[in-house]
N, C-alpha and C positions, 0 to 999 in steps of 0.2 A: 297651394300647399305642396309642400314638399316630404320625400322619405330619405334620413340618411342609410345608406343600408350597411350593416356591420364589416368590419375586415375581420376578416380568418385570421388569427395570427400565429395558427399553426405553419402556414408557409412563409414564415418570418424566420430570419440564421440567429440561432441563440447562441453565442460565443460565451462560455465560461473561463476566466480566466486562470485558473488550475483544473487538470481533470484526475489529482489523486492527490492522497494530503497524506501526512503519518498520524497518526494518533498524540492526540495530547491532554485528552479526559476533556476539552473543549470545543463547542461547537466550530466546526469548523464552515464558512462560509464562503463560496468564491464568488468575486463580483461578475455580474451578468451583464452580455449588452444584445440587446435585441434589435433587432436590423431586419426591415420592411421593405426592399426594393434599395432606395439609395436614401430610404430615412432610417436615423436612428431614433428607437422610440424610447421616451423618457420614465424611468422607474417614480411611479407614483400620481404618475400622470395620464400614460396610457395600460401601464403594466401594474398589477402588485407581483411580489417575491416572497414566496411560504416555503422552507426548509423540511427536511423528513428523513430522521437518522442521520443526524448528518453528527453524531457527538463517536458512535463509535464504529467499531471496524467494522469493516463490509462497507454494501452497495448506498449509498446515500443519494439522497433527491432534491433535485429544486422545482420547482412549478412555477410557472408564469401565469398567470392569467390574466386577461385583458381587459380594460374599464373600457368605459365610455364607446367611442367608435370600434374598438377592438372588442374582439368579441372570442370565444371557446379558450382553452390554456393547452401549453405544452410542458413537458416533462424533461430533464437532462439529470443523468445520473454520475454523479464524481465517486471515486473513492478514497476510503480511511483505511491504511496499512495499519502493519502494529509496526512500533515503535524502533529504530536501530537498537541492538542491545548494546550492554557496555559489560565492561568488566572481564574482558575475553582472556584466558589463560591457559596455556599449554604447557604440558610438561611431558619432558621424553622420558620413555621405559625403556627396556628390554626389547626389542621389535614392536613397540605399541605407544601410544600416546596418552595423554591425560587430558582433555578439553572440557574446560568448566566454562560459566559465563554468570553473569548476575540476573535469576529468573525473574520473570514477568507473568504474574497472576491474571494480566488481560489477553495474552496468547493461548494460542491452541496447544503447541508444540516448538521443537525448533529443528533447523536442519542447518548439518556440521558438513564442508565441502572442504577437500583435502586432496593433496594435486603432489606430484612431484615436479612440475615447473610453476614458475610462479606468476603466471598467465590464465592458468589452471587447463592447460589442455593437454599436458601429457601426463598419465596415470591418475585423471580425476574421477575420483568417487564423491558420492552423497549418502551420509547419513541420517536418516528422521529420529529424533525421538518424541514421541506421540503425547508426551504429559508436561504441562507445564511447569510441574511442582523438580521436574527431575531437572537440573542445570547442571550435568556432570556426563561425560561419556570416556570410556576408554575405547579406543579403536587398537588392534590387535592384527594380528599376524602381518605386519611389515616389514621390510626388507632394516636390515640393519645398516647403518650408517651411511642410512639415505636420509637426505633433507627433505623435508615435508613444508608446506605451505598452507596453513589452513586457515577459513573465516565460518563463521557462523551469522544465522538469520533467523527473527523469529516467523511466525506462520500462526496464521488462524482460520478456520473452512468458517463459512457462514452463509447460510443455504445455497448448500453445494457448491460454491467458490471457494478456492481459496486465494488469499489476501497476503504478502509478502512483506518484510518489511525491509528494510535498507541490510548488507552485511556490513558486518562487523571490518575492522582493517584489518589485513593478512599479516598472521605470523608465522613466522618462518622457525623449523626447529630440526635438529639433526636427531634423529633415531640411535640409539648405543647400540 
């Protein structure tokens, strides 16, 4: 008689094929490949694959765990951003701007980046506004008929991270 004795397959390279996704109100999934020395092991065979959080923003999880000769599970965590906004609008004032955007009820907040080169590394500031409901900012006390450059992004904290999402395309606008 004989004993087969289990593999660990915690010391096995879990490669996920994304490790951040945006938000799309669907679960999102990335394919796994589990790698044992110079074997790759087979999903359903030596592996199952259970998902956790994986629909909205924040930190989302996959779990392995091992059948038959494989034996304990491991963990790998991807993330879900919120989404590119769209609808970005700027309008020049008097030394100040008008930056609107089309709001997202599944964001935390957003943040408005505004530069005098269009690189954004000379004269760039960052603005928050902390409410989702609010899609609207005037920025104020600027230099007059300076061209400004600005995009926006939205944000969501989700225990204690926060989660960015792609910006917006840069417009470009001259101050009166």
């Amino acid at each position: 008689s004989f004993t087969i004795k289990p593999v660990d397959i915690t010391k096995a390279t879990v490669a996920l094929s994304k490790k951040s996704y945006y938000y799309n109100g669907k679960a999102r999934k990335p394919k796994v490949t589990v790698t044992l020395g110079d074997t790759t092991l087979k999903q359903g065979t030596d592996y199952t694959i259970a998902y956790a959080n994986n629909v909205k923003v924040g930190k989302a999880t996959v779990t392995i765990k091992g059948i038959g000769a494989y034996n304990v599970s491991v963990s790998k965590t991807f993330a879900i951003n919120p989404k590119k906004l769209s609808g970005l609008k700027v309008k020049a004032g008097k030394k100040q701007l008008t930056v609107s955007w089309k709001k997202d009820s599944k964001v935390g907040g957003y943040e408005i980046v505004y530069a005098t080169s269009k690189n954004f590394k000379k004269g760039k500031k960052t603005v928050k506004v902390t409410k989702a409901s609010i899609a609207k900012k005037v920025i104020k006390k600027l230099k007059a008929k300076k061209t400004y450059y600005v995009k926006v992004r939205a944000f969501k904290k989700v225990s204690g991270k926060t989660y960015y999402g792609t910006y917006t395309s840069v417009k470009k606008i001259k101050v009166k």
